[in-house]
Structure formats: structure tokens, C-alpha cells
C-alpha positions, 0 to 999 in steps of 0.5 A: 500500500502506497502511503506517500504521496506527492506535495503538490496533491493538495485537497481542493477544500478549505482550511484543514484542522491540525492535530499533533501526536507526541511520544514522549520516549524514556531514556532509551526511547526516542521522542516524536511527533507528527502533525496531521492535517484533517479535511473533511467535514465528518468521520465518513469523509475525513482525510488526514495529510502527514505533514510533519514528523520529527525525532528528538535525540535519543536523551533529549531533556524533557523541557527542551522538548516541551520548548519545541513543541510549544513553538510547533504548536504556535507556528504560522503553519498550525495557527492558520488551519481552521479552528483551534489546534489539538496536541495529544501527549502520551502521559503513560510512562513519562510521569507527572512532572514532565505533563506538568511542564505542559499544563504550566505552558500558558503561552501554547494557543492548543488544546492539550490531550492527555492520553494513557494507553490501556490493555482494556476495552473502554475508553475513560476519562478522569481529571484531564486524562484519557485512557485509551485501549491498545485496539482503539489506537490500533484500529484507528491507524489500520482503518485510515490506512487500509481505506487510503485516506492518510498520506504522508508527505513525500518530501518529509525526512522520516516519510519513508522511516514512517511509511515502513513501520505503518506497514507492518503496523497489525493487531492480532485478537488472540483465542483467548480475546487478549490482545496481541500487538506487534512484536512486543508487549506493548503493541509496539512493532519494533525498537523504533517506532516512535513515529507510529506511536505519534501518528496514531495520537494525532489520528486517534485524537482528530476521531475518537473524541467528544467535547470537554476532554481539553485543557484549553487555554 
């Protein structure tokens, strides 16, 4: 399956609204994002363009990558879609203190999304935090992919890294109805896949979510 695509299709449609995926990676892990651009008016019709992705170094201190981010978000760029931006932050293994620097941000013109990932099968929310299933992400990668409405920017330096691991992105229901993801644990597909960790935030965050679920400043 083709998911890059050339920079000139560009949708013959209005502004889009930009939903941003961050994967906050422990000391081992790399850090990522990747910013979506949603068209379309309903779930039916949404097509999300990959516009942006972007690895940190590996031990790249967390206010730094706040820092980053925080003027992504407040980019040209972003602030010109329609509406107001959403940033969906994975807050799983990362710790209170690092989720802090976010909420304590004033300056970001976003919503912030706080997701935990859960072996579950409901989706719940508690103080500002959402708690996602495994399959919930997953389907929501596997559906966009496998109709073909995400595309990822050709020209984009992680484009071909992300194509990669997007196709060997899978879920599997065991007999026994536990969920099995990827080659880990975790549902993660490999040593490296941050990026796909970021799309399916951002993905996940621009169609799985109802009112009153952001902190909006």
C-alpha cells in the first residue's frame, strides 16, 4: 500500500484542522511527533495529510522538548488551519512532572490531550486524562490506512522511516480475546517506532473524541 504521496496533491477544500501526536520516549526511547492535517467535514469523509514528523535525540531533556513543541504548536503553519489546534501527549510512562511542564505552558494557543494507553476495552476519562485501549489506537491507524485516506508527505525526512513501520503496523485478537500487538508487549512493532506511536495520537485524537476532554487555554 502506497502511503506517500506527492506535495503538490493538495485537497481542493478549505482550511484543514491540525492535530499533533507526541511520544514522549524514556531514556532509551526516542521522542516524536507528527502533525496531521484533517479535511473533511465528518468521520465518513475525513482525510488526514502527514505533514510533519520529527525525532528528538535519543536523551533529549524533557523541557527542551516541551520548548519545541510549544513553538510547533504556535507556528504560522498550525495557527492558520481552521479552528483551534489539538496536541495529544502520551502521559503513560513519562510521569507527572514532565505533563506538568505542559499544563504550566500558558503561552501554547492548543488544546492539550492527555492520553494513557490501556490493555482494556473502554475508553475513560478522569481529571484531564484519557485512557485509551491498545485496539482503539490500533484500529484507528489500520482503518485510515487500509481505506487510503492518510498520506504522508513525500518530501518529509522520516516519510519513508514512517511509511515502513505503518506497514507492518497489525493487531492480532488472540483465542483467548487478549490482545496481541506487534512484536512486543506493548503493541509496539519494533525498537523504533516512535513515529507510529505519534501518528496514531494525532489520528486517534482528530476521531475518537467528544467535547470537554481539553485543557484549553
Amino acid at each position: 500500500m502506497n502511503f506517500i504521496y506527492d506535495a503538490g496533491q493538495e485537497p481542493r477544500q478549505r482550511k484543514p484542522v491540525y492535530f499533533v501526536g507526541l511520544d514522549l520516549g524514556q531514556a532509551a526511547d526516542f521522542s516524536a511527533i507528527a502533525v496531521m492535517e484533517r479535511y473533511g467535514t465528518s468521520s465518513e469523509d475525513y482525510t488526514f495529510h502527514c505533514r510533519h514528523l520529527q525525532r528528538w535525540a535519543l536523551r533529549t531533556s524533557y523541557p527542551a522538548i516541551v520548548t519545541d513543541t510549544v513553538r510547533m504548536m504556535n507556528s504560522t503553519q498550525i495557527q492558520s488551519g481552521e479552528g483551534r489546534p489539538t496536541l495529544a501527549v502520551d502521559a503513560m510512562g513519562v510521569g507527572a512532572p514532565v505533563i506538568d511542564l505542559f499544563k504550566r505552558e500558558r503561552t501554547m494557543a492548543a488544546s492539550l490531550k492527555l492520553i494513557q494507553i490501556t490493555g482494556g476495552a473502554d475508553v475513560t476519562r478522569d481529571n484531564g486524562m484519557t485512557r485509551v485501549p491498545k485496539r482503539n489506537l490500533v484500529s484507528t491507524v489500520q482503518v485510515y490506512l487500509q481505506s487510503k485516506r492518510l498520506r504522508i508527505v513525500d518530501k518529509l525526512p522520516e516519510a519513508a522511516t514512517l511509511g515502513r513501520e505503518l506497514e507492518n503496523f497489525r493487531s492480532n485478537i488472540s483465542d483467548s480475546g487478549h490482545d496481541s500487538y506487534g512484536a512486543g508487549a506493548d503493541w509496539r512493532v519494533g525498537n523504533n517506532d516512535d513515529l507510529v506511536l505519534a501518528a496514531a495520537l494525532a489520528l486517534w485524537s482528530a476521531t475518537g473524541t467528544t467535547p470537554g476532554q481539553f485543557y484549553s487555554w
